[in-house]
C-alpha positions as CSV (number, residue, x, y, z in Angstrom):
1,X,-30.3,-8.4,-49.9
2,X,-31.8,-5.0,-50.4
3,X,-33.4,-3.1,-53.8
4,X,-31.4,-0.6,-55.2
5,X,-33.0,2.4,-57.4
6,X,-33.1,0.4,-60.3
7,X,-35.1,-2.2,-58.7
8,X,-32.2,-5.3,-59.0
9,X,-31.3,-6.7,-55.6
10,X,-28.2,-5.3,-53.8
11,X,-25.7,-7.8,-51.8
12,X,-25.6,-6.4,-48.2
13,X,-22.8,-7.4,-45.5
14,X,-24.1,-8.8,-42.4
15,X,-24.3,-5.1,-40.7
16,X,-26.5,-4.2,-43.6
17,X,-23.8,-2.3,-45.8
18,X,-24.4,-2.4,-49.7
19,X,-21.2,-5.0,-51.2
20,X,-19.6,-3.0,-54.2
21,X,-16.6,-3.8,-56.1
22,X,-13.5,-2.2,-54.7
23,X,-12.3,0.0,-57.0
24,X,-9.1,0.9,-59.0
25,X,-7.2,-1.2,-61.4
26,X,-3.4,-2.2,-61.0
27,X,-2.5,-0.7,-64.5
28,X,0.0,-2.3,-67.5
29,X,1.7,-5.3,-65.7
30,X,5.4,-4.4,-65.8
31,X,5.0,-0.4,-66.2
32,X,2.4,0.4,-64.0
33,X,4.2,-0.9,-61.0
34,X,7.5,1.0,-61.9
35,X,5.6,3.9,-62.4
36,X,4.1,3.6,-58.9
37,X,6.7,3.3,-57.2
38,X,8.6,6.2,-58.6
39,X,5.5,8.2,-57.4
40,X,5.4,6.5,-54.1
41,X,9.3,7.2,-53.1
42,X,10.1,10.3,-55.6
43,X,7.5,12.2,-57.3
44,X,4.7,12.3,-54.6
45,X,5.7,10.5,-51.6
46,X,4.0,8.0,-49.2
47,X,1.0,10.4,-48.2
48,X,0.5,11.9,-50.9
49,X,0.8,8.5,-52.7
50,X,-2.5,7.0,-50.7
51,X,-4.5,10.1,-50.6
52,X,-4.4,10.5,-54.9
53,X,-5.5,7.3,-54.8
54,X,-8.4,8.1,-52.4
55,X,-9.5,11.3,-53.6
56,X,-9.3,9.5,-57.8
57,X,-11.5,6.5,-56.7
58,X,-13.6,8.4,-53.8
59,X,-12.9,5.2,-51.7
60,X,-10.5,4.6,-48.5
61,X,-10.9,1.2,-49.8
62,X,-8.9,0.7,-53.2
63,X,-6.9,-1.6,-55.5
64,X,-3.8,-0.5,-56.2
65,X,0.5,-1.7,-56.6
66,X,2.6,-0.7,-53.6
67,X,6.3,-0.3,-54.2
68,X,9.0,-1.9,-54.1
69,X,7.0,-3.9,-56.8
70,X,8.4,-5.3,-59.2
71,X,11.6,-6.8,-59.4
72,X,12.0,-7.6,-55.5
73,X,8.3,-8.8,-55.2
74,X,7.0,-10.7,-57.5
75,X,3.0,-9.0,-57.0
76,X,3.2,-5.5,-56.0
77,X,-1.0,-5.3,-56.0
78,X,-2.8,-5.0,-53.2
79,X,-6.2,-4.2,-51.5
80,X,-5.3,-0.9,-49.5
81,X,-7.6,-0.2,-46.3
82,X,-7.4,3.7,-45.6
83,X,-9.8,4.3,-42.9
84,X,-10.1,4.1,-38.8
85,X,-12.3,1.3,-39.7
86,X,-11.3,-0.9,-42.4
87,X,-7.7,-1.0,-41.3
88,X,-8.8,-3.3,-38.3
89,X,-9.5,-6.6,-40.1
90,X,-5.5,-6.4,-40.1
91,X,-6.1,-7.3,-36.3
92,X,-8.3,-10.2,-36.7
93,X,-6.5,-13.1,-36.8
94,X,-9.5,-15.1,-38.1
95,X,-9.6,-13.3,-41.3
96,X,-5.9,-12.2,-42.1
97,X,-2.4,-15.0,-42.2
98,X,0.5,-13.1,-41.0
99,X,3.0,-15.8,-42.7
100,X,6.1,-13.9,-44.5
101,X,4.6,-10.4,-45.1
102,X,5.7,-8.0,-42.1
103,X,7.7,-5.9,-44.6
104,X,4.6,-6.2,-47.2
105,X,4.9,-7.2,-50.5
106,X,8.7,-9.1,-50.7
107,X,10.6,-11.2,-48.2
108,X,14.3,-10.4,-47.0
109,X,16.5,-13.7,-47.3
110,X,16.7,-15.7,-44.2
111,X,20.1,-15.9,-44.8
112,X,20.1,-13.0,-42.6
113,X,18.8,-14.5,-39.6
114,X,21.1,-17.5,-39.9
115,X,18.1,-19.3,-41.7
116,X,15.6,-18.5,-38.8
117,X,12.1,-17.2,-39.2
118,X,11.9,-14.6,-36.9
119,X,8.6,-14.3,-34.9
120,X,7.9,-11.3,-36.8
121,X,7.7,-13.4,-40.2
122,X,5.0,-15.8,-38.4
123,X,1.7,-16.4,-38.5
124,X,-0.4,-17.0,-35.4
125,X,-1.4,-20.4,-36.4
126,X,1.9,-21.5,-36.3
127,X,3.1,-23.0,-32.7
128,X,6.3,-21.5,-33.2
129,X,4.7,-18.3,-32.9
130,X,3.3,-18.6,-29.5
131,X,6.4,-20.4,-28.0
132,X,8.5,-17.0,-29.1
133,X,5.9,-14.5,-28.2
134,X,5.5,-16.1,-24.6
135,X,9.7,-15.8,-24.8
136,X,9.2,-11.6,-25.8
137,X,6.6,-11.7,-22.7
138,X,9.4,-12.6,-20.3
139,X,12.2,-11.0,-21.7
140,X,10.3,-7.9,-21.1
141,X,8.9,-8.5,-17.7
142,X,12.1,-10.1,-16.6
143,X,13.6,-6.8,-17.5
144,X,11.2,-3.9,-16.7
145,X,13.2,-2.7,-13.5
146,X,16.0,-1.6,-15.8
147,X,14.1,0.2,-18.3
148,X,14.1,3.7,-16.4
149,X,18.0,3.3,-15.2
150,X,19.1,2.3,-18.4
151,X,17.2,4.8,-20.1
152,X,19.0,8.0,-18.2
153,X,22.5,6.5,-18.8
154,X,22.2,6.7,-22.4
155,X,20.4,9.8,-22.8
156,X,22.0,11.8,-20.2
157,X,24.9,10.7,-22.1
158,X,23.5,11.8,-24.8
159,X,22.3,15.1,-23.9
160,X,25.6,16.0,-22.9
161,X,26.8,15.6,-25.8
162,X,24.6,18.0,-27.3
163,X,25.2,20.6,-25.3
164,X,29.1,20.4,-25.8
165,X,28.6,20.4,-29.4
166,X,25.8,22.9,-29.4
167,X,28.2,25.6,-28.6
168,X,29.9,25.2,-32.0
169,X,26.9,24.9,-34.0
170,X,23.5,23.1,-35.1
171,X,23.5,19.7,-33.6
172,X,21.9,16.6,-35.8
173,X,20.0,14.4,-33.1
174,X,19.4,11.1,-35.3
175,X,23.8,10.5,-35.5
176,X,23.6,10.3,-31.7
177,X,20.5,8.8,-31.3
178,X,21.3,5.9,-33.1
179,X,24.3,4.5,-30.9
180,X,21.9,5.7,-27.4
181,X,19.1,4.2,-28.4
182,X,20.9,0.6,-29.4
183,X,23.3,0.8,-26.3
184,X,19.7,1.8,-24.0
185,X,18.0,-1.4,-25.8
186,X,20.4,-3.5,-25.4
187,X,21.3,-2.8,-22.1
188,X,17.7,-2.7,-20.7
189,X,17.6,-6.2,-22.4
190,X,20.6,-7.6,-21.8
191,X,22.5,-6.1,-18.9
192,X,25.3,-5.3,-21.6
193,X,26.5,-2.0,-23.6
194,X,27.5,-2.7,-27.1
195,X,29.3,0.3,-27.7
196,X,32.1,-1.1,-24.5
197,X,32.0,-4.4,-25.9
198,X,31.9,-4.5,-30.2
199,X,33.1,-0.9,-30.0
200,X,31.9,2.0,-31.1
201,X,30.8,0.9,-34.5
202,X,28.5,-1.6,-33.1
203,X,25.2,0.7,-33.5
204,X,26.8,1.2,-37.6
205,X,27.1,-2.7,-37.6
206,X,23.1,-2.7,-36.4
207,X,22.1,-0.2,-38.9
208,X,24.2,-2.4,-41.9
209,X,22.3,-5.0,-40.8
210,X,18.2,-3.6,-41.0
211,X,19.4,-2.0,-44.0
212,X,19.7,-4.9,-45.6
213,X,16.2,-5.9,-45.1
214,X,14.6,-3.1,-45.6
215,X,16.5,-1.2,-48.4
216,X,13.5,-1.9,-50.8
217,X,11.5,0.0,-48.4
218,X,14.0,3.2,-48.0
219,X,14.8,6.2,-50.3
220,X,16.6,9.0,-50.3
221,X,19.7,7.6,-48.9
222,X,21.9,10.7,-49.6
223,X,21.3,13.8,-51.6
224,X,24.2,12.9,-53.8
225,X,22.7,10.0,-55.3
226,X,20.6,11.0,-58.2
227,X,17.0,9.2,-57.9
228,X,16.8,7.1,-60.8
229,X,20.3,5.6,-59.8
230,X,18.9,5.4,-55.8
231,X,15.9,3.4,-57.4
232,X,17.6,0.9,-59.1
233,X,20.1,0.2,-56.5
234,X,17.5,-0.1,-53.4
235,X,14.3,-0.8,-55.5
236,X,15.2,-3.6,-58.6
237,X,17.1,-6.3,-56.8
238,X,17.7,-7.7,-53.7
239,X,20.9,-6.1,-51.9
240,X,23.3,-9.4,-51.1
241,X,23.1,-10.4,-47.9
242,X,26.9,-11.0,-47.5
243,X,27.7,-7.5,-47.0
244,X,26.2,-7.7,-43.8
245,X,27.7,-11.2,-42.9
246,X,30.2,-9.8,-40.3
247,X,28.2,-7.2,-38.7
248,X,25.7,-9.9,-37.8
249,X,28.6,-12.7,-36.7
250,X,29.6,-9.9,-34.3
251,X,26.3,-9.1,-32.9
252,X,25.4,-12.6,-32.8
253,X,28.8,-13.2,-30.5
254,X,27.3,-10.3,-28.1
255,X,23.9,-11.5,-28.1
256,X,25.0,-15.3,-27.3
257,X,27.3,-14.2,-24.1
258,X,25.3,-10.9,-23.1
259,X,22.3,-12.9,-23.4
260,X,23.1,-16.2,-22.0
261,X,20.8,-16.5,-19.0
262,X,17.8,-15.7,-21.6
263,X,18.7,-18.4,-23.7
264,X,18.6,-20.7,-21.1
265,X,15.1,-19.9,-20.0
266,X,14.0,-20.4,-23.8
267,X,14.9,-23.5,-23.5
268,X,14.1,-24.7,-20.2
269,X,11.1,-22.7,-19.7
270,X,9.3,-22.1,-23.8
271,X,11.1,-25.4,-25.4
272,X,13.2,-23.4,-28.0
273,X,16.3,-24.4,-29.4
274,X,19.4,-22.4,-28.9
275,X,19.9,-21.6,-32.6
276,X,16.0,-20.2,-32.9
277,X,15.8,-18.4,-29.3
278,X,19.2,-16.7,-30.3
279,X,18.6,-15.1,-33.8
280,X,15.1,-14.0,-32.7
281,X,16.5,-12.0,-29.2
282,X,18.6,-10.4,-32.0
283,X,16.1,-9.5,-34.1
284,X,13.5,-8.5,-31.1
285,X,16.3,-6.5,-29.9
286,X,17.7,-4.9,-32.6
287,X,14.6,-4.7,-35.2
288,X,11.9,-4.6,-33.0
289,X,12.9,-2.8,-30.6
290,X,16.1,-0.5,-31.5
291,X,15.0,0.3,-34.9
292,X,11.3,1.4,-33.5
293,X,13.7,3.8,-31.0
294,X,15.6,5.4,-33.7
295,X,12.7,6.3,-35.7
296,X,10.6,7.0,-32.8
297,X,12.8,9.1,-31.0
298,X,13.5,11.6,-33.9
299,X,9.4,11.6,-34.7
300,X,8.7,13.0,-30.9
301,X,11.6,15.5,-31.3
302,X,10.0,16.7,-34.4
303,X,6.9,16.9,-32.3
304,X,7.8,18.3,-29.4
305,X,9.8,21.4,-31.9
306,X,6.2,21.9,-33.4
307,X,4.4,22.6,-30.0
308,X,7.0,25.4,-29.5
309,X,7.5,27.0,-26.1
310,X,4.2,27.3,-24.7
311,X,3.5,23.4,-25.2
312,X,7.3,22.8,-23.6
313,X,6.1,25.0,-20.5
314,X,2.9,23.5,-19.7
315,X,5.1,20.2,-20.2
316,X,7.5,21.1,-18.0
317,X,5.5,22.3,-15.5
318,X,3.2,18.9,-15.2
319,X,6.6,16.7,-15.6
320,X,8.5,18.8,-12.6
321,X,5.8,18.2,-10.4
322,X,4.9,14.4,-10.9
323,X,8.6,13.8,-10.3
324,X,8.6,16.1,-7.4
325,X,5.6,14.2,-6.0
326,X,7.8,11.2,-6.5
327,X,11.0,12.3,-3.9
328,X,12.1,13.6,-7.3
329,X,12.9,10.3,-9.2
330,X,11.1,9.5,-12.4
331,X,9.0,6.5,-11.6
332,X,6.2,4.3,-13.2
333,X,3.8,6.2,-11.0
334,X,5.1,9.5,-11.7
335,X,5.1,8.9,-15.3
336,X,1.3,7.6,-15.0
337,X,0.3,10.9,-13.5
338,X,1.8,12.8,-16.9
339,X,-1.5,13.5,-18.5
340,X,-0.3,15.3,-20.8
341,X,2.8,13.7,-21.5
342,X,1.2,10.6,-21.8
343,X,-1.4,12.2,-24.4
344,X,1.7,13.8,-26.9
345,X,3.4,10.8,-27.1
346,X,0.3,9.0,-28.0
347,X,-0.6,11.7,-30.3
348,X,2.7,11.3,-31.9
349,X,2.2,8.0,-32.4
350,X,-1.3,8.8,-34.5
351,X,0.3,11.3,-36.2
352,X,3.5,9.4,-37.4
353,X,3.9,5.5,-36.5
354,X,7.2,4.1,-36.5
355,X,6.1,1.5,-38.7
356,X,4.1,3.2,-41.6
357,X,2.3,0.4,-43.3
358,X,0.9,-3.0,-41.5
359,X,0.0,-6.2,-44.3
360,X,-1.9,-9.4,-44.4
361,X,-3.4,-12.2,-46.8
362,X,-7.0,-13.1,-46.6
363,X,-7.4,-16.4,-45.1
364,X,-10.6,-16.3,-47.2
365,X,-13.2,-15.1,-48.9
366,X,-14.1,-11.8,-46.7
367,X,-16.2,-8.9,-46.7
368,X,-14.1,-5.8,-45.2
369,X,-16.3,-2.6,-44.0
370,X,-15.2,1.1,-44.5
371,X,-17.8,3.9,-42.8
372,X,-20.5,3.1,-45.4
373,X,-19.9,0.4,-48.2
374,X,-18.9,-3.3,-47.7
375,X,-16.1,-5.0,-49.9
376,X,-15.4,-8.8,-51.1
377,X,-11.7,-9.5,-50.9
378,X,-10.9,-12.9,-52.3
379,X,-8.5,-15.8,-50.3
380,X,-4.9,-14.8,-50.6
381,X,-5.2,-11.3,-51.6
382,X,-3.0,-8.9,-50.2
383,X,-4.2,-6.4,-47.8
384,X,-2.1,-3.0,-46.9
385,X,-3.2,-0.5,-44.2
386,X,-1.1,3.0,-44.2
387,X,-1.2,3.9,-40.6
388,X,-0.9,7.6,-40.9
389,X,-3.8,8.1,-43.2
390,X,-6.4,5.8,-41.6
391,X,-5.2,7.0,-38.4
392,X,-6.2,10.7,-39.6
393,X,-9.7,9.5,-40.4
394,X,-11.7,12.8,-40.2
395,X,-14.9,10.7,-39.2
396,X,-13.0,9.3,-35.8
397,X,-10.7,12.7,-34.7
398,X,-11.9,16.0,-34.8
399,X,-9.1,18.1,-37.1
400,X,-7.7,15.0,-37.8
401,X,-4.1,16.6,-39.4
402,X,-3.5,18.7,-36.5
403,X,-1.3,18.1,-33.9
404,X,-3.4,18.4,-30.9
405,X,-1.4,17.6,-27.4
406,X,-3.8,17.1,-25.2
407,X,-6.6,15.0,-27.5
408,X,-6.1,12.0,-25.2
409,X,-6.9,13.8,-22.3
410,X,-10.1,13.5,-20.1
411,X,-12.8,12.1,-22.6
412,X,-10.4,12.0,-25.3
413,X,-9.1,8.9,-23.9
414,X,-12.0,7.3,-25.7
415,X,-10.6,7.7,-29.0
416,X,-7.1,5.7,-28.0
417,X,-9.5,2.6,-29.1
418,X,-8.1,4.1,-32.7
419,X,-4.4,4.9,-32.4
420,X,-3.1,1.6,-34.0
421,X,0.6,2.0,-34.2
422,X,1.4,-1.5,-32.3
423,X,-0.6,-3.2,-34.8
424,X,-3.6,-3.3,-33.0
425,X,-5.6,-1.0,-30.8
426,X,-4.3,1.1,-28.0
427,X,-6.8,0.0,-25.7
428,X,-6.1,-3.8,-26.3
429,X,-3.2,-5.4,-24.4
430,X,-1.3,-8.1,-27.0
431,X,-1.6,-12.0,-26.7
432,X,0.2,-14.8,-28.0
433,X,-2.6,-15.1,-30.4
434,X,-2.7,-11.7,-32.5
435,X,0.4,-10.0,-34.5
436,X,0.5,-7.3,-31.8
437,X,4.0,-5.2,-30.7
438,X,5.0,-7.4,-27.1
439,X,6.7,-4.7,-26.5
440,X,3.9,-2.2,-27.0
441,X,3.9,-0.7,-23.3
442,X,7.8,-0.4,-23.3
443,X,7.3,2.0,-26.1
444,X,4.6,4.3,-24.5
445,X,7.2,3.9,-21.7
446,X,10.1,5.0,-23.3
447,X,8.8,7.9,-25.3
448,X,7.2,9.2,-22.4
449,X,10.7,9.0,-20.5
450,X,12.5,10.7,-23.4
451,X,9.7,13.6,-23.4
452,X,10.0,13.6,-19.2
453,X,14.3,13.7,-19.4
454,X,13.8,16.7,-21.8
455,X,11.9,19.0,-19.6
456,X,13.6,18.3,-16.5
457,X,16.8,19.4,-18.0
458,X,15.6,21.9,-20.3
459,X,13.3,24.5,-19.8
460,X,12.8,25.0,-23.8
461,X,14.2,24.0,-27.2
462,X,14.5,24.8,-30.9
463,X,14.8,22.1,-33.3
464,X,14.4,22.0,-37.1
465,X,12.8,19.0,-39.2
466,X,15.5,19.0,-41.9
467,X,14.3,16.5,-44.5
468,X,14.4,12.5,-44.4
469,X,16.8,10.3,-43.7
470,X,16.4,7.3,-46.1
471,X,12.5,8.4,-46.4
472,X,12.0,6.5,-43.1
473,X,12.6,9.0,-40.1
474,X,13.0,12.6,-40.0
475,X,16.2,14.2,-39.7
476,X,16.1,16.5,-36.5
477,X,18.8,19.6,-35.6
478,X,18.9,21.0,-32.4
479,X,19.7,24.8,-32.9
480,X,19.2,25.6,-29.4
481,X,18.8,24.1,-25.5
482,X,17.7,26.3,-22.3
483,X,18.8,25.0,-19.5
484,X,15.9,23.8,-17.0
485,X,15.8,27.2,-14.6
486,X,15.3,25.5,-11.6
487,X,18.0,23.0,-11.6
């Protein structure tokens, strides 16, 4: 306890931070929530959104409702943590249940996973949990060799296509990056190509599928749809589950036969049943992993377009000569000697995570630390971390709204201890004891491929960032491709 000016004793947290109230109020029950939301998806967006509440309250801590609220969750208030340093009690599994709350404040029906609980939806304490996350473990190592193979297939593939269409006009990159990057995943994982086996609507069937679970979180799903009609068709009630019933029985027929050997090892080698192993490769594969690719992919286009053709030089020039050094194959070591690669895509990742917001109840009474003030949040409440904003925490990264290439090079590499896209911190490998992405290295691995395939085909780019597509990745245009001059 310490004095304050007016003499009464002040609480202190055990680092010797003064414990204040967090402030901001969740408004009229019913109206404030609705009116929220319509700011959060329509009228100011998701950054704009945080940072009102920020600047109104002069705290990166803060009370406040986050959308969908009301009718699809029944409490849209939460404790938001808006800093590099409160947002990691979201890692500590001692202080924060992950049980039911990976897509926040409402639940999609398990109807859609056949009744399962996918590892996602799990808390740490259950055994469950460990038994599947030991499964993601070996379905990625299992796998690894094929990441880099199966990766050129589908996005040579796919840059061919661009280049055949680019002679007619503008290209959109996210229509064709959505069938590459499910037939890559699923390939990589499986040793099977959905698009030769369901058809060419099997990436559609996919995207039917995660809409239905996270609809509540989208917007903007065409410019012909008038917002207040969008918002009471995605935001007021639960989409029915049936509309996706076929598109699931026909990836769950792929799954079980492409993935048959890795259903056997769940049960032989983690104890799971065939019913539980089966819906969760699905959902590993196709929500974890594909939908992270389709947004991600798009996110390092827009990225790359930024930098402009001095950045795609330098790039080219570093990515050349680590495959060069290589016998001219991209490997694991060649990508590892990509500084600068390595840095954009992390840098990418600060800038704009895949996955904007991370949750979690208080497992109890706890006292959560911004820069300079301490905070009691009480058992239960719900805690919600936007990623983009805490991740541009002026107090951690120098010109923390730029995009900087080359900030996790050299010394810079200290600060990856605060890029926390994969739920947890870059610099901490994940366990079958915390909530962190398994899959976390395939991703630096895969968006350091897609930035590598780019520059050895091409020597430089245009792109433009043409709006949203349903508020959750941006929709990319090629206008332009050079090919690589020395090929």
């Amino acid at each position: 306890m310490a004095e304050s000016r007016t003499g009464t004793a002040q609480e202190q947290s055990p680092s010797g931070l003064p414990i204040k109230p967090i402030p901001g109020n969740y408004g009229i029950p019913i109206l404030s929530p609705i009116y929220d939301r319509l700011h959060y998806y329509y009228f100011q967006g998701h950054m704009s959104y945080f940072k009102s509440h920020v600047a109104k309250n002069n705290s990166t801590v803060v009370r406040m409702n986050m959308a969908p609220g009301i009718f699809i969750s029944h409490n849209p208030r939460v404790v938001a943590v808006l800093d590099a340093k409160s947002f990691r009690v979201l890692f500590d599994p001692s202080k924060v249940e992950k049980k039911d709350i990976v897509t926040g404040t409402y639940m999609p029906s398990l109807s859609l996973y056949s009744g399962v609980r996918p590892m996602a939806y799990l808390d740490t304490t259950e055994q469950l949990h460990s038994s599947l996350k030991s499964f993601s473990f070996h379905l990625l190592a299992s796998r690894k060799s094929q990441f880099i193979p199966r990766f050129h297939e589908a996005y040579s593939s796919l840059f061919d296509l661009v280049e055949t269409k680019i002679a007619s006009g503008p290209v959109e990159f996210n229509s064709l990056n959505q069938s590459s990057a499910f037939d890559f995943t699923c390939n990589a994982f499986l040793g099977a190509v959905p698009s030769e086996v369901i058809g060419p609507s099997a990436s559609n069937k996919a995207a039917i599928w995660l809409l239905l679970q996270l609809h509540p979180l989208a917007s903007h799903l065409t410019k012909f749809i008038p917002w207040p009609i969008e918002d009471l068709l995605l935001h007021c009630v639960p989409l029915p589950p049936c509309l996706a019933h076929s598109d699931y029985k026909a990836l769950e027929e792929f799954f079980s036969k492409a993935g048959e050997s890795l259903l056997e090892d769940a049960a032989n080698k983690f104890g799971l049943s065939h019913h539980v192993a089966l819906h969760n490769l699905i959902f590993m594969t196709t929500f974890n992993a594909n939908a992270g690719f389709k947004i991600f992919m798009p996110i390092l286009l827009k990225w790359l377009a930024h930098g402009g053709e001095m950045l795609h030089r330098r790039l080219a020039q570093e990515i050349r000569s680590a495959v060069k050094s290589s016998n001219g194959t991209i490997t694991l070591n060649a990508l590892e000697n990509m500084e600068l690669t390595k840095s954009l895509v992390s840098e990418a990742l600060r800038l704009d995570p895949p996955v904007e917001n991370q949750f979690g109840r208080a497992r109890t009474d706890i006292i959560i630390e911004s820069h300079d003030t301490a905070f009691r949040v009480k058992k239960g409440e719900i805690i919600c971390g936007y990623q983009p904003l805490a991740m541009r925490d002026e107090k951690v990264f120098t010109n923390a709204e730029e995009f900087i290439p080359d900030r996790f090079v050299g010394e810079g590499k200290k600060l990856l201890e605060y890029v926390y896209w994969s739920n947890g911190p870059e610099t901490v490998a994940p366990t079958t004891g915390d909530k962190q992405c398994s899959g976390k290295d395939m991703v630096l691995l895969v968006g350091r491929l897609f930035v590598a395939h780019i520059f050895l085909r091409y020597d430089t780019f245009s792109a433009v960032h043409d709006g949203m597509l349903l508020g959750l990745e941006p929709r990319m245009v090629f206008k332009s491709v050079k090919k690589a001059s020395d090929q």
